[in-house]
C-alpha positions as CSV (number, residue, x, y, z in Angstrom):
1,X,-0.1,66.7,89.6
2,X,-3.1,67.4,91.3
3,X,-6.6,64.2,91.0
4,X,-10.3,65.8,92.0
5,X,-13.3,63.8,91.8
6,X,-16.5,63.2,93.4
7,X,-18.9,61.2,94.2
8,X,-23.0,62.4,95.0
9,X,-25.9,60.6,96.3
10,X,-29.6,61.5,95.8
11,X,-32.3,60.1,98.8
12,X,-35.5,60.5,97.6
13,X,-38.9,58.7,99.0
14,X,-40.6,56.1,96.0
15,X,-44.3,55.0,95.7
16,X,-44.8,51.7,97.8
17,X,-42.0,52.2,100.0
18,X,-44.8,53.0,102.8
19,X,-46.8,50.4,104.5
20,X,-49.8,50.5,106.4
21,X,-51.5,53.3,108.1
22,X,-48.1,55.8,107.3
23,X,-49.0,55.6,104.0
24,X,-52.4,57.9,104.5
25,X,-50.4,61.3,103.8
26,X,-49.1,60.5,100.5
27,X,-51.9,58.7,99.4
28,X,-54.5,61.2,99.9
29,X,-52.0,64.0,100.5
30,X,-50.9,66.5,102.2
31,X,-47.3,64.8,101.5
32,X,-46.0,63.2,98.7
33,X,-44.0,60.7,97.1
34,X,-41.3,61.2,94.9
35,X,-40.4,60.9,91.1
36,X,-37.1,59.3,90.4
37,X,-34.2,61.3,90.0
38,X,-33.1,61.1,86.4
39,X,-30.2,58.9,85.3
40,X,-28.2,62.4,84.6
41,X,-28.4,64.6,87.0
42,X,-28.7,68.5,85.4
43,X,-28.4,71.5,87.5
44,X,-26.2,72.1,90.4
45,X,-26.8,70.2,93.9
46,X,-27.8,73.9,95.5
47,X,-30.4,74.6,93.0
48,X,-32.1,71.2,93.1
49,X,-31.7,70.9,96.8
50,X,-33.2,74.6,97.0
51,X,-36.2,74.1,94.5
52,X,-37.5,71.2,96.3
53,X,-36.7,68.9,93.6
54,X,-34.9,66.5,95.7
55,X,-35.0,65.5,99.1
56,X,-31.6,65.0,100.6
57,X,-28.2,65.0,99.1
58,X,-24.4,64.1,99.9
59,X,-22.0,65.7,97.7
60,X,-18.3,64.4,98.6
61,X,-15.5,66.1,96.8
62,X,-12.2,65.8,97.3
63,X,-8.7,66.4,95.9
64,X,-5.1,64.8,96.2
65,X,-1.6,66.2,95.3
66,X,0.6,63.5,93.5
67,X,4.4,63.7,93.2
68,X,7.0,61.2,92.2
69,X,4.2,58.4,91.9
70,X,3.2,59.3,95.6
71,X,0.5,61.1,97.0
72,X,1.7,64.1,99.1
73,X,-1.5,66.0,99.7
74,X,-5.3,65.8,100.1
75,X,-8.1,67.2,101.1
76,X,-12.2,67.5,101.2
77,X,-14.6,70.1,99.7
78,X,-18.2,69.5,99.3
79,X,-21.0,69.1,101.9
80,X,-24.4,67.8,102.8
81,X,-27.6,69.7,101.0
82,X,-31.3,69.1,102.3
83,X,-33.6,70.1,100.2
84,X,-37.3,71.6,101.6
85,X,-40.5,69.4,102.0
86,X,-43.7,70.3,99.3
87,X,-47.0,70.0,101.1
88,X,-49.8,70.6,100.0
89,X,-52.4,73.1,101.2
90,X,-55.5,73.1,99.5
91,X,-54.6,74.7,95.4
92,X,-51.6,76.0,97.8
93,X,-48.1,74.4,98.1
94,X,-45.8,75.0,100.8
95,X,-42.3,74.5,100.9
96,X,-40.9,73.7,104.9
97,X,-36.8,73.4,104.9
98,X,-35.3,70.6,107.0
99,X,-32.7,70.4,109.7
100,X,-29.2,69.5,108.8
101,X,-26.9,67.7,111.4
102,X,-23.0,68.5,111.2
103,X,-21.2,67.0,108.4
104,X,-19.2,64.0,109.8
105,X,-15.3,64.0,108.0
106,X,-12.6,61.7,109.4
107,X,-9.2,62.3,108.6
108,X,-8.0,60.8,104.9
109,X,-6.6,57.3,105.1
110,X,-3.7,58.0,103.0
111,X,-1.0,55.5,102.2
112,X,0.8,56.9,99.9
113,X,-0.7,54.9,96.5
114,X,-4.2,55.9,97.3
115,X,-6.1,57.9,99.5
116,X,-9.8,56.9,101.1
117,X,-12.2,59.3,102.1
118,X,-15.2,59.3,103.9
119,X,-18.2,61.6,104.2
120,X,-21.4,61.4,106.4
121,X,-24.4,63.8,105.4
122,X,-28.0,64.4,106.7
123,X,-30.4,65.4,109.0
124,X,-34.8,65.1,109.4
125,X,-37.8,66.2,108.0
126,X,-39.2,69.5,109.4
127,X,-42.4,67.3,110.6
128,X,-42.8,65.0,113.3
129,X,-43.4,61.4,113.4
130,X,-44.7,60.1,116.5
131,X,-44.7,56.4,116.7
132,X,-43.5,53.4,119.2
133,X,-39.7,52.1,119.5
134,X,-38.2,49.4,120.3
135,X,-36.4,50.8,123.1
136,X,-36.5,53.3,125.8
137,X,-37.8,55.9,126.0
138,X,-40.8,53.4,123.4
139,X,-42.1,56.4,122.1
140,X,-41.0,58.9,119.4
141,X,-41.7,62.3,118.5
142,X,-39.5,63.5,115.9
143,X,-38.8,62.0,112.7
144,X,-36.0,59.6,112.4
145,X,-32.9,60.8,111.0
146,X,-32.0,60.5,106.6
147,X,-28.4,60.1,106.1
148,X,-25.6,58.5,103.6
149,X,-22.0,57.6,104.1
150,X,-19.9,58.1,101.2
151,X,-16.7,56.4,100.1
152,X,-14.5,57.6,97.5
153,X,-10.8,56.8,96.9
154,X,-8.4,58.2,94.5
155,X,-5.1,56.6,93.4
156,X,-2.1,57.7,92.4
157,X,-2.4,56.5,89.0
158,X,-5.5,58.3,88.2
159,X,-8.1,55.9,89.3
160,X,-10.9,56.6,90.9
161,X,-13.4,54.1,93.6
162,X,-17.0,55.1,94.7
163,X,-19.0,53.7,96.8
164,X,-22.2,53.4,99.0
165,X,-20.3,52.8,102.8
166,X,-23.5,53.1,105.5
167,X,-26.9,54.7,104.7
168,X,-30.3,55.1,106.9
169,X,-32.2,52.1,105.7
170,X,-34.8,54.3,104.5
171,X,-35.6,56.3,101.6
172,X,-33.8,55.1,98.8
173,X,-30.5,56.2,97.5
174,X,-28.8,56.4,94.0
175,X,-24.7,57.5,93.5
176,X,-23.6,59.6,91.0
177,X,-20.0,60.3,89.2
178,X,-18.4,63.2,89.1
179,X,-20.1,63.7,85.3
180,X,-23.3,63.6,87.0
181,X,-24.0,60.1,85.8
182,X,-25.9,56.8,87.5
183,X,-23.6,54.5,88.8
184,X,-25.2,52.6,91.5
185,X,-28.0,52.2,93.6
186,X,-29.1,51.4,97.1
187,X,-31.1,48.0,96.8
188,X,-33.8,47.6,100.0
189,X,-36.1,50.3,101.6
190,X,-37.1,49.6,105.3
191,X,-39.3,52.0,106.5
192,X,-40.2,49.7,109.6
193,X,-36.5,49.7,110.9
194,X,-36.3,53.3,110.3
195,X,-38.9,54.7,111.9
196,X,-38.9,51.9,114.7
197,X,-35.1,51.9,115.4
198,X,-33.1,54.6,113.8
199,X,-33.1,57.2,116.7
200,X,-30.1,57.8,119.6
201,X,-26.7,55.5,119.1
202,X,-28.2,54.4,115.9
203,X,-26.9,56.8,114.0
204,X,-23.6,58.2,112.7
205,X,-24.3,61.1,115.1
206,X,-24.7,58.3,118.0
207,X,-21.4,56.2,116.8
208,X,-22.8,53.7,114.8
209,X,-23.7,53.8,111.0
210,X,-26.4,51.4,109.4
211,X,-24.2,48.8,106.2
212,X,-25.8,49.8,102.3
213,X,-26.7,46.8,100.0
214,X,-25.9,48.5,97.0
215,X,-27.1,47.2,93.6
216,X,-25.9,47.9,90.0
217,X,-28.4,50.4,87.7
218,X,-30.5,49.1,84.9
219,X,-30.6,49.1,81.4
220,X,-32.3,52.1,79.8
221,X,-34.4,50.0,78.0
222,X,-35.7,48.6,82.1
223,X,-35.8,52.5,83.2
224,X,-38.6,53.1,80.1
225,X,-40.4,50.0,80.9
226,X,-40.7,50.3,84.3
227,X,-42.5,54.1,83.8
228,X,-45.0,52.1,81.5
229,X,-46.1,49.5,83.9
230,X,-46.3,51.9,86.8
231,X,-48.0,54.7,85.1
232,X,-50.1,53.4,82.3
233,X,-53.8,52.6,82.3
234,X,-53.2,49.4,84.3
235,X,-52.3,49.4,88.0
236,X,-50.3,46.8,88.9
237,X,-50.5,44.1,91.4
238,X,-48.0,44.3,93.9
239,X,-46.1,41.3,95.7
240,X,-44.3,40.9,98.4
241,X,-42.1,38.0,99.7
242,X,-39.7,37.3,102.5
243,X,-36.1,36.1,101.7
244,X,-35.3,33.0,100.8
245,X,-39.2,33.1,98.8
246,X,-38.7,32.1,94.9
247,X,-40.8,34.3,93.1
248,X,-41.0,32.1,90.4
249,X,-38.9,28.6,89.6
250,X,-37.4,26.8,86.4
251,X,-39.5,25.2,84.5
252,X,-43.2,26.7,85.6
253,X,-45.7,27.9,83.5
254,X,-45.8,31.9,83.5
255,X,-47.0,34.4,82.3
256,X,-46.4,37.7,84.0
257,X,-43.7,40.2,83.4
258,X,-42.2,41.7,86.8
259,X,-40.9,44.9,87.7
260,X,-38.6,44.8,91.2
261,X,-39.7,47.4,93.2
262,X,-37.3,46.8,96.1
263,X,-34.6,44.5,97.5
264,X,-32.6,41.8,95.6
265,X,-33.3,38.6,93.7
266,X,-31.0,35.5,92.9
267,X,-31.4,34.6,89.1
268,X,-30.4,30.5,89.2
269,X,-30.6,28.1,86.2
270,X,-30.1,24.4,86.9
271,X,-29.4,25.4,90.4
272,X,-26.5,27.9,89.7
273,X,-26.5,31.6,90.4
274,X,-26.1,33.7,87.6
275,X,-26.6,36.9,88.8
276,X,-28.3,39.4,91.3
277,X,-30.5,42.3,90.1
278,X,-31.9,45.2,92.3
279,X,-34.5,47.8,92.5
280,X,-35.6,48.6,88.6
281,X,-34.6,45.7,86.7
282,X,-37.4,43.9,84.5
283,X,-37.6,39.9,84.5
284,X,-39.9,36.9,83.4
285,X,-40.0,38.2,79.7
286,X,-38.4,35.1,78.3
287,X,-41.5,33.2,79.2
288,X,-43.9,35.7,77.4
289,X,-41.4,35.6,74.2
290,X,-40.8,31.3,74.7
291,X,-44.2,29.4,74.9
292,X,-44.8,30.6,78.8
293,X,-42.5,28.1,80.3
294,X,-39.6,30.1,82.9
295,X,-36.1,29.7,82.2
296,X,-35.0,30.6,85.4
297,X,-35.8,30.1,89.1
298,X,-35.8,34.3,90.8
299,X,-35.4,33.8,94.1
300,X,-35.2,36.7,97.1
301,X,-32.0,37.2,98.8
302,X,-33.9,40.2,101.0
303,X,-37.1,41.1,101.4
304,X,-38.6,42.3,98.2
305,X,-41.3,43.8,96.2
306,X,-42.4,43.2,92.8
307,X,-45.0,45.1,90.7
308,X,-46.7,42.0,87.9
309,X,-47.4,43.0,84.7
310,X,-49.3,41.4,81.6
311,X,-48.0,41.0,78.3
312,X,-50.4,43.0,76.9
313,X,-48.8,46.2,78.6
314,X,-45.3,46.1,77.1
315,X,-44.6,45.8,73.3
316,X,-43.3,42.4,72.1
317,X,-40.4,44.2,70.0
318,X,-39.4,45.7,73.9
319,X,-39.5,42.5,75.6
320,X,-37.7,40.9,72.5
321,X,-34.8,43.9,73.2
322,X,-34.7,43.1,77.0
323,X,-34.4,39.6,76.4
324,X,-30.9,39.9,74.5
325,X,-29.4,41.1,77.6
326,X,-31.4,38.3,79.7
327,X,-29.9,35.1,78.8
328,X,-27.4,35.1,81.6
329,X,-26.7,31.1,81.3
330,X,-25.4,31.7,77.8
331,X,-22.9,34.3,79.4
């Protein structure tokens, strides 16, 4: 009997992931950000990587023979894509491809009941980025290297594991099945360790990988929202905290509705955790539903940013939706 499967991941560059002075090309052009990929990914890697409408991808696929409950034979197929960089000229845009480095494979790690692979992909930018390091030579010319290290390991019984094993800490990364569908997502975006330390030995090409916090997706219901408090009439204000920062405690007066941009938060009632949510999930409704009074301290196990929204820019029938799958102390 013969298992395939396979496991993709998208990078792609979101709004606010770019502090300071670096943020001047996107903002005012010639670069830009990036939409998020959709939750189903349509089209075949090639033809997105090749139309510019992602940035960088890492498509792992990979098959094993099974006989007599044992598996006898594997193997890879699949590679790295990067997909060109839009700039725009003027009413012009150009498309500039980037430069791939080697795909990195290591053997399978097969025991007989499963087998493990692994599957670095990446490369740069076709621009440069000059900027100071933090260690010899101090000073940078070429951009900083994009990459992801995928996992995926199939059993004999038919299971299948997929996983998020090193990534460059910046831009932000979402895994697909092999349906195409959104299964999890990278949860911080550090553009100051990347372009300040990612060069040299810091790399898979150099011997050492950077570790993923990987988060679980949102609801559908939090992917809607989170277009209508980013993109309607009313910017939101943005917030940004250091770990161990509660962005809001048990028991306070609120009312704001917030949208996590980046990293992870703690949700603890009475003290106990409850859960952690990444990039994309929507909290603090309860308070706007429950006479303004939080239910739950949010606290910030990394670095994160959160975009604050009103009431008045959500529906109440959508924040009396999200709030059925909110009351985490009752499950």
């Amino acid at each position: 009997m013969r298992i395939e499967s396979a496991v993709t991941s998208i990078s792609w560059i979101p709004s606010e992931a770019i502090p300071g002075v670096m943020r001047l090309p996107f903002d005012i052009g010639p670069m830009h950000y990036d939409n998020p990929p959709s939750e189903q990914l349509t089209g075949s890697i090639p033809e997105l990587a090749g139309s510019g409408q992602i940035r960088f991808a890492n498509d792992l696929r990979a098959w094993a023979e099974v006989d007599k409950g044992g598996i006898v034979d594997s193997g890879y197929s699949g590679r790295g894509w990067m997909g060109v960089t839009r700039v725009a000229l003027g009413p012009r845009s150009l498309n500039f491809p980037a430069f791939p480095l080697h795909d990195i494979r290591p053997e399978p790690a097969n025991d007989g009941a499963s087998v493990r692979f692994l599957q670095t992909a990446g490369g740069r930018v076709a621009f440069p980025l000059p900027r100071k390091v933090t260690r010899p030579p101090f000073v940078q010319i070429a951009s900083p290297l994009v990459w992801t290290t995928l996992a995926l390991t199939l059993h004999a019984d038919g299971r299948v594991e997929r996983d998020l094993a090193g990534a460059s800490p910046f831009p932000r990364h979402w895994l697909y099945d092999d349906k195409g569908a959104l299964i999890k997502k990278s949860g911080l975006t550090d553009f100051r360790t990347w372009s300040d330390e990612i060069f040299g030995t810091r790399t898979p090409w150099g011997g050492e990988d950077s570790p993923a916090l990987v988060t679980e997706v949102e609801t559908a219901l939090e992917r809607e929202l989170s277009r209508t408090i980013m993109r309607g009439g009313t910017k939101p204000k943005i917030r940004k905290l250091a770990a161990g920062d509660n962005l809001v405690e048990q028991g306070q007066a609120g009312d704001e509705l917030f949208l996590l941009l980046d990293g992870v938060l703690s949700v603890e009632v009475d003290g106990k955790p409850l859960a952690e949510v990444g990039p994309g999930a929507i909290l603090g409704e309860r308070a706007l539903l429950e006479g303004g009074t939080r239910t739950a301290t949010l606290r910030a196990v990394t670095p994160r940013r959160v975009a604050m929204a009103t009431a008045d820019q959500v529906s109440e029938e959508a924040l009396a939706e999200l709030a059925k799958g909110h009351r985490r102390e009752e499950t």
